[in-house]
C-alpha positions as CSV (number, residue, x, y, z in Angstrom):
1,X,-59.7,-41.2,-17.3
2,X,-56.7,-39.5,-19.0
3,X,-54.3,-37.9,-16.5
4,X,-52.0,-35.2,-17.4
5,X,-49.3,-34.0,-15.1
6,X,-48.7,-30.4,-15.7
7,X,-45.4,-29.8,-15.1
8,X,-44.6,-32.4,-18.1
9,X,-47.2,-30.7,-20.4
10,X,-45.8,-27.2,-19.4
11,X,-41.8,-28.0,-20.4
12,X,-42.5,-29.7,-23.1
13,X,-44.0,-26.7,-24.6
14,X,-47.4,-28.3,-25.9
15,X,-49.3,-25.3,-25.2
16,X,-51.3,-25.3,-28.1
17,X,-54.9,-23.7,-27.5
18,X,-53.8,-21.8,-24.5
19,X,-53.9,-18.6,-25.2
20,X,-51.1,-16.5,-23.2
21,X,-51.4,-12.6,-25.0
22,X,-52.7,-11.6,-22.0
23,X,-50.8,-12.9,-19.6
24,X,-47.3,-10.5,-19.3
25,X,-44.1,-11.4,-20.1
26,X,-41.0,-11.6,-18.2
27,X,-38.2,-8.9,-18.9
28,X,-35.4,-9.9,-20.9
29,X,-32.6,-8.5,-18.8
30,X,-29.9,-6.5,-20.5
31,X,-26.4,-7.5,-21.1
32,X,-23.9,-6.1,-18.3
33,X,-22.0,-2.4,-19.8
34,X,-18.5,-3.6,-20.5
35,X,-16.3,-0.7,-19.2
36,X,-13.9,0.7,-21.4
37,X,-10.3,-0.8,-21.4
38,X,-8.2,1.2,-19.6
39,X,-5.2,2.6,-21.1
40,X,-2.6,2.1,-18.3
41,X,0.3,3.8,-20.5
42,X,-1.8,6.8,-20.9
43,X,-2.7,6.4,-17.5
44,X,0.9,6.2,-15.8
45,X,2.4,9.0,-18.3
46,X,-0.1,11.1,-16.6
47,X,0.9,10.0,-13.3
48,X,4.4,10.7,-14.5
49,X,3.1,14.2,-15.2
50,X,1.3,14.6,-12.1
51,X,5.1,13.2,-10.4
52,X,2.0,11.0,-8.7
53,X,4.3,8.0,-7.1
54,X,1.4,6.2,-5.4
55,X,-0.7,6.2,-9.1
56,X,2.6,5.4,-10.6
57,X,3.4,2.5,-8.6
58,X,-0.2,0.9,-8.4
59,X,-0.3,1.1,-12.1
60,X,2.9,-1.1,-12.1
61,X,1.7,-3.8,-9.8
62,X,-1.1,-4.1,-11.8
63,X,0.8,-4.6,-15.1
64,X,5.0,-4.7,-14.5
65,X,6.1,-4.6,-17.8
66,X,5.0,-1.2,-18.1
67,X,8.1,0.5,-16.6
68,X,10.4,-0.4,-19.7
69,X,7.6,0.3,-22.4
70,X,8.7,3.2,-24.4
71,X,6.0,5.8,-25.6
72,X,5.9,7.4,-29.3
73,X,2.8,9.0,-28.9
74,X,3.5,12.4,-27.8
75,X,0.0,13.4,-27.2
76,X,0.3,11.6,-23.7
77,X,3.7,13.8,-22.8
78,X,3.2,17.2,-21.5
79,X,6.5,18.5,-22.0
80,X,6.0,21.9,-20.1
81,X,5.9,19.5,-16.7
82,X,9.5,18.2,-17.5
83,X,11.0,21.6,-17.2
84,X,9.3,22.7,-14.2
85,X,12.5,22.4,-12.2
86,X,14.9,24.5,-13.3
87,X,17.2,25.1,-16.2
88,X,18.2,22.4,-19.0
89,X,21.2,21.6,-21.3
90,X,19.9,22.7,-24.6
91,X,22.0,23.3,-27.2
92,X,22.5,27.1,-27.0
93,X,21.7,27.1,-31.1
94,X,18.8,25.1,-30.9
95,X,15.5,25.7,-29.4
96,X,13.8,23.6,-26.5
97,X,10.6,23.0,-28.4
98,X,12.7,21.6,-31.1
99,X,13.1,18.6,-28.6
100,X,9.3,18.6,-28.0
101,X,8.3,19.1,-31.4
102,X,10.6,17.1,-33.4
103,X,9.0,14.4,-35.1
104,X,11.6,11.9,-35.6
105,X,11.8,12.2,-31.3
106,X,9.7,9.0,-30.2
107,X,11.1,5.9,-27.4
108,X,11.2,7.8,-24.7
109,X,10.9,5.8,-21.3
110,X,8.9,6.0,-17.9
111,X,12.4,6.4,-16.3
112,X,13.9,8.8,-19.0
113,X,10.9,11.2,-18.2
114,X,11.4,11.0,-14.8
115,X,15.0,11.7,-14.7
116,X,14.4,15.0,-17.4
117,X,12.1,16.3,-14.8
118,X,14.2,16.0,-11.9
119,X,11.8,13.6,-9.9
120,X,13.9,11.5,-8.1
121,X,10.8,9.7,-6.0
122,X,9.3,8.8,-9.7
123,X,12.6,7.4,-10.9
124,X,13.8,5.7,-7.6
125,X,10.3,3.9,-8.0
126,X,11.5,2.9,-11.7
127,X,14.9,1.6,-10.6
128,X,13.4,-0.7,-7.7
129,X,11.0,-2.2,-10.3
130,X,13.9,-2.8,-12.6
131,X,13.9,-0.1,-14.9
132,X,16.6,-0.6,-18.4
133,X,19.4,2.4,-17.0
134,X,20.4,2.0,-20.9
135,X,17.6,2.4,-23.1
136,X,18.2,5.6,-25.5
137,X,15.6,7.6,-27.3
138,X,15.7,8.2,-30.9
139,X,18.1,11.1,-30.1
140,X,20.7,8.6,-28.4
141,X,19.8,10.1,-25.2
142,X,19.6,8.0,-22.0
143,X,18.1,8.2,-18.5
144,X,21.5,9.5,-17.1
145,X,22.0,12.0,-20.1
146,X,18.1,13.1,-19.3
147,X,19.3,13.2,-15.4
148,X,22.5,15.6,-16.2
149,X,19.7,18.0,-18.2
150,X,17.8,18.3,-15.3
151,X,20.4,19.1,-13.6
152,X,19.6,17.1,-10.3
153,X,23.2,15.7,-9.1
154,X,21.4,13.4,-6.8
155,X,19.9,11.5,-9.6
156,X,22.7,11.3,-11.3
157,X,24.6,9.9,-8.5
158,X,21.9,7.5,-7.9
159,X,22.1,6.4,-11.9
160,X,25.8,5.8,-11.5
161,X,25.8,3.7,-8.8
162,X,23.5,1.6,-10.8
163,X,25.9,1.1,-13.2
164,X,24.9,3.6,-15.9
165,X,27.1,3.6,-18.7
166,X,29.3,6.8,-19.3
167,X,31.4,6.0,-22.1
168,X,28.5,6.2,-24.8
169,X,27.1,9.0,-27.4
170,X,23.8,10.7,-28.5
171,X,23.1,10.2,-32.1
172,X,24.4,13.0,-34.3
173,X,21.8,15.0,-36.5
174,X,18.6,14.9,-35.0
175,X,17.0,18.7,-34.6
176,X,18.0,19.0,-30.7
177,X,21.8,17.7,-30.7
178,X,23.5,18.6,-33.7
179,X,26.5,17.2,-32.5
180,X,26.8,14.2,-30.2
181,X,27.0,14.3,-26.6
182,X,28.3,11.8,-23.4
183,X,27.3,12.1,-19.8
184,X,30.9,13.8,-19.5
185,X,30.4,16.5,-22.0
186,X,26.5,17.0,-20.8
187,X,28.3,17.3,-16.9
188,X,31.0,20.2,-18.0
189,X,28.4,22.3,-19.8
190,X,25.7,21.7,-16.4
191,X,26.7,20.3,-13.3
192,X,29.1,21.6,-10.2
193,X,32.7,19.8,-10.3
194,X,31.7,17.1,-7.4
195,X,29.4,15.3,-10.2
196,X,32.5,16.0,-12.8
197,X,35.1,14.1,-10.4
198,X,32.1,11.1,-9.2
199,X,31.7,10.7,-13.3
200,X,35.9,10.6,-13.6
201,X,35.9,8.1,-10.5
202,X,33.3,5.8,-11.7
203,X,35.4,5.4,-15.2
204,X,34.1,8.4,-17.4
205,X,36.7,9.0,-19.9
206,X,38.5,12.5,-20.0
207,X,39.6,11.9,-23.3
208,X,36.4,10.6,-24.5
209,X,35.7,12.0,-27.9
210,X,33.1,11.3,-30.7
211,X,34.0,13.9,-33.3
212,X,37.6,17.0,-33.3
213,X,36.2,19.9,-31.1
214,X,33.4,17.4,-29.4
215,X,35.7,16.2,-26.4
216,X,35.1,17.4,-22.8
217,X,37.8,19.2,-22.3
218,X,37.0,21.1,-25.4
219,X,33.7,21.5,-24.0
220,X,34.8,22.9,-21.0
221,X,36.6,25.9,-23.2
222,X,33.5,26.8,-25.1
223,X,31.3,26.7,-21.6
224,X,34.4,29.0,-19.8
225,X,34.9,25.9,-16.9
226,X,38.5,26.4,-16.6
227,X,38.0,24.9,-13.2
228,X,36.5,21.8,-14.7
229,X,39.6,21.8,-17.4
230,X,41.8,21.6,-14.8
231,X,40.2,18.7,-13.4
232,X,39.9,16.6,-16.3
233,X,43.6,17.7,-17.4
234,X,44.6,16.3,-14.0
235,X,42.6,13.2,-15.2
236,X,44.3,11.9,-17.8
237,X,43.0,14.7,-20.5
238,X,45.0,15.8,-23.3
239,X,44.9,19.6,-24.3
240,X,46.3,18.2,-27.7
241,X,43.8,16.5,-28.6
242,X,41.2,19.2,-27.5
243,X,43.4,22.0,-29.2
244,X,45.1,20.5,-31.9
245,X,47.5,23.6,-32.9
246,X,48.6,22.8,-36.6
247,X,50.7,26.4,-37.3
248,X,47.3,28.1,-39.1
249,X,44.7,29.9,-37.7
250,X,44.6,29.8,-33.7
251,X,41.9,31.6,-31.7
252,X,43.7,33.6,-29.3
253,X,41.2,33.4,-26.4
254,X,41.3,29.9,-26.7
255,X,45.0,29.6,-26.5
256,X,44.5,31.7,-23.2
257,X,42.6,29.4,-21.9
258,X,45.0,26.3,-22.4
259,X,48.0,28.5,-21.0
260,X,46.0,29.2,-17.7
261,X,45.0,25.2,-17.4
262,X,48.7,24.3,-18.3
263,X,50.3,26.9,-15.6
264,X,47.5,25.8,-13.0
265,X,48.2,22.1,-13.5
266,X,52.1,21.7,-14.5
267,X,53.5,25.2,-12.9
268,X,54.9,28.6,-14.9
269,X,58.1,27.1,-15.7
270,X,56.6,23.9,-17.2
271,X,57.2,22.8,-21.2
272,X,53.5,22.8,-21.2
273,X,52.7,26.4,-20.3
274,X,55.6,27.8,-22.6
275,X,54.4,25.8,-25.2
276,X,50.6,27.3,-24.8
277,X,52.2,30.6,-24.6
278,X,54.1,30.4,-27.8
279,X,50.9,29.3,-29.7
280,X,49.3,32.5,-28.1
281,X,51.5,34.9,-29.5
282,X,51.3,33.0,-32.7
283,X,47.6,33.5,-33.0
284,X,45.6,36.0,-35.1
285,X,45.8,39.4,-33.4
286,X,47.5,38.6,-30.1
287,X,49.5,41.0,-28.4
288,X,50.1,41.3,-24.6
289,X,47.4,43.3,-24.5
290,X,45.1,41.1,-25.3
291,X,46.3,38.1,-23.4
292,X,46.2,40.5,-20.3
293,X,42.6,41.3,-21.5
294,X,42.0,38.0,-21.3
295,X,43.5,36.9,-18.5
296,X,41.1,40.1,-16.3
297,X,38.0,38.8,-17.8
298,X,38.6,34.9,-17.6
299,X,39.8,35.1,-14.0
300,X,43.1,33.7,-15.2
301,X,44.8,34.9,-12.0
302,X,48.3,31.9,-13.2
303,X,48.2,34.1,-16.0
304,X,48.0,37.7,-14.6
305,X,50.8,37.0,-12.0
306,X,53.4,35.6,-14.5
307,X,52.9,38.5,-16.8
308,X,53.2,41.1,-13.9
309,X,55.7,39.2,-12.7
310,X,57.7,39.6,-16.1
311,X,57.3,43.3,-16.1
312,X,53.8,43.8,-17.4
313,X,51.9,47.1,-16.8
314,X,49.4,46.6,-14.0
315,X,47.9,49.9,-14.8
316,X,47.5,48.8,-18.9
317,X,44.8,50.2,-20.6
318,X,43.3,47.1,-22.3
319,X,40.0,49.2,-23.6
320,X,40.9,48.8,-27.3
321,X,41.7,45.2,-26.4
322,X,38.0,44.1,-25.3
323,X,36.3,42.7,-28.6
324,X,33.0,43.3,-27.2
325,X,33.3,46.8,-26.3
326,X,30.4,47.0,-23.8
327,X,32.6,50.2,-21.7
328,X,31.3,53.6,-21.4
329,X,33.8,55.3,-23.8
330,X,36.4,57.7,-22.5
331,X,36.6,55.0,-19.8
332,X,40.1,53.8,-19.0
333,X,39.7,50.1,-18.4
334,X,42.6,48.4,-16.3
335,X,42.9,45.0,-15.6
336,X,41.2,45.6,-12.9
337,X,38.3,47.5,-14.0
338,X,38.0,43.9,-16.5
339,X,38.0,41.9,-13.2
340,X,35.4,43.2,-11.6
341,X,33.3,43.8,-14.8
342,X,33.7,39.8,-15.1
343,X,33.2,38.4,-11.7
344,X,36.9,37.5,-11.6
345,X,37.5,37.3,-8.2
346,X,40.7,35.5,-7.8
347,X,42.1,37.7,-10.6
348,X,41.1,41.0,-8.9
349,X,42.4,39.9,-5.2
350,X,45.9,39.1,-6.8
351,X,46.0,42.4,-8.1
352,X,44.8,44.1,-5.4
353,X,47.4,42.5,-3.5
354,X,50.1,43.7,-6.4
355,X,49.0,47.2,-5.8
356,X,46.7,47.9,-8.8
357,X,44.7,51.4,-8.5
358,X,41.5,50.6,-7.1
359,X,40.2,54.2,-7.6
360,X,40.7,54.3,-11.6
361,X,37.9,55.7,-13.7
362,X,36.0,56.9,-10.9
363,X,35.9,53.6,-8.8
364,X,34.1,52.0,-11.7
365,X,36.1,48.7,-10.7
366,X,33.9,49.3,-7.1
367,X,30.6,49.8,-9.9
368,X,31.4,47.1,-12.2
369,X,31.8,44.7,-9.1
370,X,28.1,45.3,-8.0
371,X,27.2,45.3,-11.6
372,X,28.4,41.9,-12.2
373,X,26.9,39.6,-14.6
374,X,24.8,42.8,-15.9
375,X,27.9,43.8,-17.6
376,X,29.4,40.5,-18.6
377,X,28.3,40.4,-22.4
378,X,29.0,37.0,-23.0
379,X,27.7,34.9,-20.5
380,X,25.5,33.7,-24.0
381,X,29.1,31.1,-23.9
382,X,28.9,30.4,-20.4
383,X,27.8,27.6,-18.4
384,X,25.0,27.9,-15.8
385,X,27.8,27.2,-13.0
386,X,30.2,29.6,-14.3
387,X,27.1,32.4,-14.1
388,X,26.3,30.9,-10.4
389,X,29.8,31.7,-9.8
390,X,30.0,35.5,-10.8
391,X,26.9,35.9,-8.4
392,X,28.7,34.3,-5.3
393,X,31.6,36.0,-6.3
394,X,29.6,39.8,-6.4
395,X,29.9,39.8,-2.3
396,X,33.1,38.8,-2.0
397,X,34.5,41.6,-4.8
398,X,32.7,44.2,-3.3
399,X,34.0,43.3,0.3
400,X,37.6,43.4,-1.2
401,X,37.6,46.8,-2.8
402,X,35.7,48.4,0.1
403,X,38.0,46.8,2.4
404,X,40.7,48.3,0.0
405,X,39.8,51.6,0.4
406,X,37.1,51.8,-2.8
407,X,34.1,54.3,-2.3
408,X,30.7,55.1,-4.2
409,X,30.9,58.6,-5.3
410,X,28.2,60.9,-6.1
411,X,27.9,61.1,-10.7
412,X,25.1,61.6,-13.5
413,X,24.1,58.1,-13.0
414,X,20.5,56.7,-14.8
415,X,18.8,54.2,-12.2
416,X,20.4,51.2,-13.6
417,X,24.2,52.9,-13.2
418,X,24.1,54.0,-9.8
419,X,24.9,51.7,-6.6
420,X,20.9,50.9,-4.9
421,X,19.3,51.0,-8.5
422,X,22.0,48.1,-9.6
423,X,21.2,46.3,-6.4
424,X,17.7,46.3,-6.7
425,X,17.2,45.5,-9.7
426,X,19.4,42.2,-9.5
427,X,19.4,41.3,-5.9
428,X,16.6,43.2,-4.0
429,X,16.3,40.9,-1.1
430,X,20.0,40.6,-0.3
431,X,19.7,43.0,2.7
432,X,23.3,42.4,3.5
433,X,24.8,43.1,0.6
434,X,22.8,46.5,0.5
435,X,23.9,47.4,4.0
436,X,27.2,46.9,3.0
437,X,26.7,49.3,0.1
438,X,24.8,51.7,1.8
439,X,27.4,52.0,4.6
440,X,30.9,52.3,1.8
441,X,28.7,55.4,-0.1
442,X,31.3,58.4,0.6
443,X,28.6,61.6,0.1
444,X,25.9,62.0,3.1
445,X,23.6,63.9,-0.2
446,X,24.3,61.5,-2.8
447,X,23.4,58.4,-0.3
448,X,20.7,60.1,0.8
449,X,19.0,60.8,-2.8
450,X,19.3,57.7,-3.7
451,X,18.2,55.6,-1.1
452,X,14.5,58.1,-1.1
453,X,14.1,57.5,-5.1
454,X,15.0,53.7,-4.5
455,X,12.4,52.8,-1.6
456,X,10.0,54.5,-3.8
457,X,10.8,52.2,-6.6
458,X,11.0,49.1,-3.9
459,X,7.6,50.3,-2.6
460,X,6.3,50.6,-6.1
461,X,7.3,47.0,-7.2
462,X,6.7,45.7,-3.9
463,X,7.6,41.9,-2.8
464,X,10.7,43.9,-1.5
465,X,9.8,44.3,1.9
466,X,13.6,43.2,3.1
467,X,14.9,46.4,0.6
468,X,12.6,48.5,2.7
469,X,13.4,47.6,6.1
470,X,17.2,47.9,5.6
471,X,16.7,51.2,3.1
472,X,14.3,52.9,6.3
473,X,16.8,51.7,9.6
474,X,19.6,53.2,6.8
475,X,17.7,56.6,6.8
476,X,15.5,56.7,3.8
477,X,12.8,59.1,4.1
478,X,9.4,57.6,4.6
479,X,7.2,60.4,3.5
480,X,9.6,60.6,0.3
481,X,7.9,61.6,-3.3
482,X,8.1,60.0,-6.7
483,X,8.0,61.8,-9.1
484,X,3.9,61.9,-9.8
485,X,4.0,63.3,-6.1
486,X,2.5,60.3,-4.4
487,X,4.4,59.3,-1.1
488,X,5.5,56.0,-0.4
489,X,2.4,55.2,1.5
490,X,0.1,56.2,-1.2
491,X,1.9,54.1,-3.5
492,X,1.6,51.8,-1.3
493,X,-2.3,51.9,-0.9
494,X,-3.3,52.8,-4.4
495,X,-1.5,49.5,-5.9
496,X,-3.0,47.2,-4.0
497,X,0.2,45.9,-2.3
498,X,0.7,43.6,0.8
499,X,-0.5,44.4,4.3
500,X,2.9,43.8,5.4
501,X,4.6,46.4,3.6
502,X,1.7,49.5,4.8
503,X,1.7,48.4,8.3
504,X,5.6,48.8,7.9
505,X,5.4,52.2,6.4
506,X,2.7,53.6,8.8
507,X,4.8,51.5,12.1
508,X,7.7,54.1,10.8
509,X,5.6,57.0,10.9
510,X,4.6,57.6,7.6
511,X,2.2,60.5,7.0
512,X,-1.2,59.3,6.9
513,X,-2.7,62.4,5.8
514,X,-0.3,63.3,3.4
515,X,-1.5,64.0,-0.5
516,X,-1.1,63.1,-3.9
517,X,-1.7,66.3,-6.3
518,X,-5.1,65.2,-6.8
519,X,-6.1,65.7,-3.7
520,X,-6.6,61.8,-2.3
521,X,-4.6,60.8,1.1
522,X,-3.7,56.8,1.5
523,X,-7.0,56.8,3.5
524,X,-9.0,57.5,0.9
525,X,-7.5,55.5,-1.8
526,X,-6.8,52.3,0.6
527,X,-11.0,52.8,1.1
528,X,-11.1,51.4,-2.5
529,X,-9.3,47.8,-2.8
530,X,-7.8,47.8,1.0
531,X,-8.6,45.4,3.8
532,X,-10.7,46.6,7.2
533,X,-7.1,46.4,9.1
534,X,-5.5,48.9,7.0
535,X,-8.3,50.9,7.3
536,X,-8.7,50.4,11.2
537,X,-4.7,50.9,11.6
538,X,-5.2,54.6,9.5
539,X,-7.7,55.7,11.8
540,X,-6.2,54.9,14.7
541,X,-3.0,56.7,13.2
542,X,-4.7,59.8,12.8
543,X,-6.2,59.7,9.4
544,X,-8.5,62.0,8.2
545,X,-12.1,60.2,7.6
546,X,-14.1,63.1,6.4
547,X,-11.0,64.1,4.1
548,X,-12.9,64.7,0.7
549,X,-10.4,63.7,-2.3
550,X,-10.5,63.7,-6.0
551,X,-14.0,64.4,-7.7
552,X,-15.0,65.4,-3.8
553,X,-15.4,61.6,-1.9
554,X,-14.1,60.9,0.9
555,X,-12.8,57.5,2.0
556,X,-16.9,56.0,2.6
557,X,-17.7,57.0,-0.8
558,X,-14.4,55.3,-2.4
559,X,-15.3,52.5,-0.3
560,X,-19.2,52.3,-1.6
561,X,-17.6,53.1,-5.1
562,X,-15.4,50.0,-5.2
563,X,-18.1,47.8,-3.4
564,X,-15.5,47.4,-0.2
565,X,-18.4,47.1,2.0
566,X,-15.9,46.1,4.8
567,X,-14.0,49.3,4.6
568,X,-17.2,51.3,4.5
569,X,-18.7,49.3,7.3
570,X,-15.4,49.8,9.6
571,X,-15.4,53.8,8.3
572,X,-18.9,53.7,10.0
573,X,-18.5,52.2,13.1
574,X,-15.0,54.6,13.7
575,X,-17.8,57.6,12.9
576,X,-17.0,59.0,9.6
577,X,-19.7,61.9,8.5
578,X,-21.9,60.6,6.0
579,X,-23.8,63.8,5.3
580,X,-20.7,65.4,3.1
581,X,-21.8,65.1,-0.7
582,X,-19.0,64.8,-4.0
583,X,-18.6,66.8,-6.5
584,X,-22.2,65.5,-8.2
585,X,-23.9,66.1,-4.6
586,X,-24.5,63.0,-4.2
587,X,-23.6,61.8,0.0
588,X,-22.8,58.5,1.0
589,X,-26.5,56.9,1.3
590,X,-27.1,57.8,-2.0
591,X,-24.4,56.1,-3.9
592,X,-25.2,53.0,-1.5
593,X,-28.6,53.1,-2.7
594,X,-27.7,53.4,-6.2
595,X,-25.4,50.8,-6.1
596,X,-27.9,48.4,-4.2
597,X,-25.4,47.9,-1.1
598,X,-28.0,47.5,1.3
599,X,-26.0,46.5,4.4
600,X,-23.8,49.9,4.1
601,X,-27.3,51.7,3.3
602,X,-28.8,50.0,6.7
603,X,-25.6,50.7,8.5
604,X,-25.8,54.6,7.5
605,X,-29.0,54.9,8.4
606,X,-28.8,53.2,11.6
607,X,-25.8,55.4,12.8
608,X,-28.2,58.3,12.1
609,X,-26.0,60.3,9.7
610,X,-27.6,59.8,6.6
């Protein structure tokens, strides 16, 4: 007998005459997805973006090289989160979306984007995994260059004590920097003198120049940082080589400024401040005039006291010496006057101290000092510390001329000329400062005119609750009228504005039934948009519910118009009628009805006034 083992047969495939189509088959199982590579560059810019450390640094462990690998794709770098941190040091002729836009602008680094954004975690993070502190972008710009445009001091500082070079240059030409720059130029036009004198410590060179007119110290001229002249002159810098005079044309403002560095750093009887002074009067259209001009608006104080000293006229009109001409005219302007106009504070205490008039022109030195930086026409030239500065130095002028003697006097003045409107339009939380105003106003009418039309215009705008505190403990009148007729407390109401600021009003005894000239009180409007406090605190004040305002509703109605259903709910439990009808005849069930606002309908006719 032939025997056949199966198994054998079956794996050997001799299966012929066995007929298997209806026997089913196995699956064939599908291959496995492969996911899609991840883009870990993308993928850590947008951590970079995010200022996501924790993505940031798992994306390095997983692949190290990635924090030196430069990016030219600029669809992965959102610019708009770079500058989220404050001001940066572009080229006041060129735009900032020039250095977004440009499309020769590619190599930019993990650690370059972290520094232009300010985000020191992100870029400590790059420096422990071994960031290059030297790798430029296609502008010449490196991570400390990127740092000093941020302006964060405490990245810098952290990139120089790594060892960042400072004696290098941006390219020239490319659409953002049309001229090169160095970390010392960048740190004149941007940073406060404590990163100047770090950078001059660690080896920066005050002399450092790539092209005539490009070195710091020339920089510090055309930014107005005499203070930051002075430092680099007393480092080594040379005002020759920053002002190279050569007998033609001389700019007479900027000979100014020379002569105040060279009498601040080598004394009035130097060779070095007669020198500057010659090549002043040498210039194109100087007179004394102008240099005392100068001297009042450049807080040149060296200067002003050696030409008073000499005999000059403390008293001068310099009007007709001002180039920009920004003066009210039949103004006499004094050097004074120029000081405070300019934030000059040193300049105006020395000649305060010499005895100049402080009551001149109407006390406009007392106005132009609150004015400050309002008036200063050509802060376009300055740098951002040299602006910072005229705002510290508001407080202290004002404090000197009222000190002095110097009062606000009652004038035809439009809201921005008068003391409180300047104040609140520049500084309306700076309660001090307005209390010190406020107090140094000379006529009882004129401060209390303006401080009613101001708390209107604080209540208006709102955000200012400070203003209003300090304008109401000074006097203002709460119930006071804009000129539509609405009081403070309807202004209040009607534009939606902060709990805060009503409960303020009515805790100072505002009228709560007082109306506008259409006939609505603050109840009636704060029944539109208002919360169930405000309308619980107006009750309990004394407001009238069943007041009927414009087109005939009273506060329920508003409420029911606006679909405030808490408001109308609260207006119902307090006991408000709800049988009065509008103008249309329609009562309060009606329009809740029509409006399909069941819960108030319920409520109405539960109460049993509908």
């Amino acid at each position: 007998m032939l025997r056949i083992n199966f198994l054998t047969w079956f794996k050997s495939g001799d299966t012929d005459g066995v007929d298997d189509s209806n026997y089913p088959q196995a699956p064939v199982p599908l291959p496995e997805p492969v996911p899609p590579a991840r883009d870990v560059k993308a993928l850590l810019w947008d951590a970079i973006g995010r200022s996501d450390v924790a993505a940031a640094e798992k994306l390095l462990d997983e692949v190290p090289a990635l924090v030196n690998l430069s990016i030219d794709d600029k669809r992965l770098i959102d610019f708009k989160k770079f500058f989220e941190t404050g001001p940066v040091g572009f080229d006041d002729r060129i735009d900032r979306s020039d250095y977004e836009s440009d499309g020769c602008h590619y190599g930019f680094t993990p650690l370059a984007a972290a520094c232009l954004k300010g985000d020191e975690a992100m870029a400590d993070l790059f420096l422990a995994r071994g960031a290059d502190i030297e790798t430029a972008d296609s502008y010449g710009f490196t991570p400390i260059m990127c740092a000093l445009m941020s302006q964060n001091e405490n990245l810098v500082k952290s990139l120089i004590n790594f060892g960042a070079e400072l004696n290098r240059f941006s390219l020239s030409g490319a659409q953002y920097a049309l001229s090169p720059v160095s970390p010392l130029t960048l740190a004149v036009k941007l940073c406060e003198l404590e990163t100047i004198e770090l950078m001059l410590k660690k080896g920066a060179d005050a002399d450092f120049c790539a092209y005539e007119g490009g070195n710091p110290l020339n920089i510090a001229f055309e930014y107005n940082r005499l203070d930051a002249a002075v430092m680099l002159i007393k480092s080594g810098a040379s005002i020759e080589k920053a002002f190279k005079y050569d007998g033609y044309y001389v700019r007479p403002d900027q000979a100014a400024f020379y002569l105040e560095a060279a009498l601040r750093v080598f004394g009035p009887d130097s060779g070095n401040a007669r020198f500057y002074e010659k090549v002043f009067f040498k210039s194109d259209d100087a007179s004394l005039k102008y240099l005392i001009y100068c001297a009042a608006r450049g807080d040149y104080s060296a200067t002003m006291k050696m030409l008073i000293a000499r005999g000059a006229d403390i008293e001068e009109d310099i009007t007709k010496a001002d180039i920009v001409s920004f003066y009210p005219e039949k103004v006499e302007i004094t050097p004074l006057i120029a000081a405070a106009a300019g934030g000059c504070y040193e300049t105006a205490r020395a000649l305060v101290e010499l005895g100049a008039d402080i009551s001149k022109s109407n006390n406009a030195a007392l106005r132009y000092a609150l004015e400050g930086l309002t008036v200063f026409r050509e802060y376009y030239r300055m740098s951002i510390c040299r602006i910072g500065s005229i705002h510290e130095n508001k407080r202290r002028l004002l404090k000197l001329l009222i000190a002095s003697g110097s009062r606000f006097v009652p004038g035809k003045y439009s809201y921005f000329e008068e003391p409180l409107g300047l104040l609140l339009a520049y500084t309306p939380d700076d309660s001090e400062l307005m209390e010190l105003v406020l107090n140094n106003i000379a006529d009882d009418y004129f401060k209390s005119v303006i401080m009613d039309k101001n708390l209107i215009k604080s209540v208006a705008e709102a955000g200012h609750l400070e203003a209003v505190k300090t304008l109401l403990t000074q006097g203002a009148s709460v119930d006071a009228r804009d000129a539509n007729g609405n009081t403070c407390l309807i202004t209040a109401v009607r534009r939606k504005k902060n709990a805060d600021l009503i409960n303020l009003l009515i805790d100072n005894g505002a009228d709560v039934n007082a109306q506008n000239p259409a006939g609505d009180s603050a109840l009636t409007l704060a029944a539109a948009a208002c919360g169930a406090d405000i309308i619980d605190k107006l009750v309990a004040r004394g407001a009238d519910m069943n007041h009927r305002g414009a087109v005939g509703r009273t506060a329920l109605m508003n409420a029911i118009a606006y679909f405030n259903e808490a408001a109308a709910l609260i207006l119902i439990k307090k006991g408000c009628r709800t049988d009065i009808t509008d103008n249309d005849g329609r009562n309060a069930l009606a329009m809740a009805e029509s409006k399909r606002m069941t819960v108030v309908a319920e409520a109405i006719k539960k109460a049993g006034r509908g």
